[in-house]
N, C-alpha and C positions, 0 to 999 in steps of 0.2 A: 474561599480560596483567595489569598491575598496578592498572587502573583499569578496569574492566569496565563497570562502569554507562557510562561512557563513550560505549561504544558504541552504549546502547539508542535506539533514537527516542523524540523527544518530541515530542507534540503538544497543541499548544493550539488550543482554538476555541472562540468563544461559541454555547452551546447556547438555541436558542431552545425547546425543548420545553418540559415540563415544568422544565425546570431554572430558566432565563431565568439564566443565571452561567456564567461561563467553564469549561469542564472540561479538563481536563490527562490525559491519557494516554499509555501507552509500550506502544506494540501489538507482542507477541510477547512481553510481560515480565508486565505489571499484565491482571488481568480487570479490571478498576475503573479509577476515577479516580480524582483529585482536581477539587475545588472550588471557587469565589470569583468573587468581585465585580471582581476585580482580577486581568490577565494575570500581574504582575509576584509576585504573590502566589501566583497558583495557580503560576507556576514553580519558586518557594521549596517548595514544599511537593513538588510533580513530582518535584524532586530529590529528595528528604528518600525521596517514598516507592520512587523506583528505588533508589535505596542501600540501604535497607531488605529489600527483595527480594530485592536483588541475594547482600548477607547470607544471610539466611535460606531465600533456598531454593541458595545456594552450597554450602552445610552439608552437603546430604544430594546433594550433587552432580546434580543436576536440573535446574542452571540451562540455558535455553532459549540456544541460538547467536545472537547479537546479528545481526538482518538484514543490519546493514554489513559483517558478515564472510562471510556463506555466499557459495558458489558457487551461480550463475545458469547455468541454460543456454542462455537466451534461445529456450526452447521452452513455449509454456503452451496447451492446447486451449481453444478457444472454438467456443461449438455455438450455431450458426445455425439458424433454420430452412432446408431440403434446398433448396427455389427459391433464396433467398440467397444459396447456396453457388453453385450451378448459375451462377445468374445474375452473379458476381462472376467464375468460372472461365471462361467466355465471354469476358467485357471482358476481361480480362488476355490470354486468346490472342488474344484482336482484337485486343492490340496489344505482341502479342510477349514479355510479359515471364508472371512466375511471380507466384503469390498470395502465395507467399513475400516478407519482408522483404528488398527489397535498396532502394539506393539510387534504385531506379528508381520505385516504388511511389509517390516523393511527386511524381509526374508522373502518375500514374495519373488519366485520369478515367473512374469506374465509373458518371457521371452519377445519383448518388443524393442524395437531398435531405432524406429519413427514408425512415424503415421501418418498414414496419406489418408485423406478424404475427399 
């Protein structure tokens, strides 16, 4: 891969926290950011400092697998509170189908509106 940083994400977004200035980030590359007043600006420097990274921890062979490349298994756990569950595995056999993602699910009505726990 000839161009690596390439690959990393970038993200820009104005931080209203303490910052009140746009921050620039490449999440799975930088703990940090970059900074400014200016989207166009914090992306000049985003770059500067994923290329930099990208460098420097290339060196000692440590660099992180760019998100866009990994393999996905399209499995991830999400913990519910146990009624929630219950009560979501009910609707879906009431109406034939699995909790599982399929095509059908975006027909699903589990009749919930929020969730308190």
């Amino acid at each position: 891969m000839k161009n690596k940083n390439l690959h990393y994400p970038r993200v820009i977004e104005w931080s209203d926290d303490d910052d009140n200035c746009f921050v620039g980030t490449s999440p799975g590359l930088l703990l940090g950011g970059v900074h400014g007043n200016n989207p166009m600006d914090v992306a000049k420097h985003l770059e500067i400092a994923i290329q930099d990274a990208v460098e420097l921890v290339g060196q000692s062979n440590q660099i992180p697998k760019p998100i866009s490349t990994k393999d996905f298994s399209g499995k991830f756990v999400l913990r519910v509170p146990a009624s929630l569950h219950q009560m979501l595995a009910l609707r879906a056999l009431a109406q034939g189908i699995s909790l599982n993602l399929n095509p059908a699910i975006d027909r699903v009505d589990f009749g919930i509106t929020s969730c308190n726990t």
